[in-house]
Structures are given as structure tokens and as C-alpha cells.
N, C-alpha and C positions, 0 to 999 in steps of 0.2 A: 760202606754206608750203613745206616740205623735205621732199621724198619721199625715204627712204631704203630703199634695195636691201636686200628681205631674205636671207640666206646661209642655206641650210642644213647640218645639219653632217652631213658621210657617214655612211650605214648601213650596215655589215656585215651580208649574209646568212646566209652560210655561207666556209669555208675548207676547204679540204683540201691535204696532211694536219691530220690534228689534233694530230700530235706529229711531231718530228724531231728529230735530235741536231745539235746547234753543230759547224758545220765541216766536213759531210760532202755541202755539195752539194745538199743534196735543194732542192726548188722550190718554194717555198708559196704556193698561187692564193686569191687574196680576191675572192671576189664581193661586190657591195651597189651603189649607185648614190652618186652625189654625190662622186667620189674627184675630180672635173676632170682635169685633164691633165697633172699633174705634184702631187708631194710628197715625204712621206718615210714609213718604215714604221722604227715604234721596237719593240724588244723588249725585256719586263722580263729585268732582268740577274740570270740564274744565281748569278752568284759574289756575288751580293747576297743572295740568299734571296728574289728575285724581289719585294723591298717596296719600292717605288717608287722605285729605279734602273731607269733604261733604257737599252737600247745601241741605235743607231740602224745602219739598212743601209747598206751605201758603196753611192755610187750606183751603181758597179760592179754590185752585186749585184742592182738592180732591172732586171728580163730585159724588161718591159712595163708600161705604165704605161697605163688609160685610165680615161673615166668612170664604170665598171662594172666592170672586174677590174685584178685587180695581179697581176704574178708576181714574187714575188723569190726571190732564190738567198741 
């Protein structure tokens, strides 16, 4: 028989803040477990109307990355 590894998928806790403006820097920390050790963090896209367009962070902008919080700029 094939034992396959089960994945589970990350939980967000909570985040703070809960709002920012595009562009200005501010820092938004995600708490929840399951993130591993590297990804990416997409945000729905403004100039879309926020309906499933996304714009993804430059890696740049990810300040830390672990399996329990993320900070990105």
C-alpha cells in the first residue's frame, strides 16, 4: 500500500492592521500556524473592484517569513 503525507492548508488567526492604504509602507503581520517557511501573500486588486484579481507582494516586500507569522510591507 502508498502512505501519502497529508498537507494541511494554513490558518489565519488574526492580522493587524485591518486596513492600509497601497503604497505607504505600513507593515501587515499575519498570525495563524501552517505558513512553513517560505510563500507568497496575494492581495485582491483595488483597481479591479477587488473581484478576483490579485496582486502578489514582491519578495522585497516580505520583511519575515515563519511558520506562525508573516510580515509584509
Amino acid at each position: 500500500s502508498i502512505k501519502q503525507k497529508s498537507v494541511l492548508a494554513p490558518i489565519i488567526s488574526n492580522f493587524n492592521p485591518t486596513t492600509a492604504t497601497a503604497g505607504t509602507k505600513t507593515r501587515l503581520t499575519i498570525n495563524g500556524s501552517g505558513f512553513g517557511s517560505s510563500g507568497k501573500v496575494s492581495f485582491s486588486d483595488a483597481d479591479e473592484g477587488g473581484n478576483g484579481s490579485y496582486v502578489d507582494a514582491l519578495e522585497t516586500q516580505i520583511v519575515s517569513w515563519g511558520n506562525n507569522q508573516i510580515v509584509v510591507e
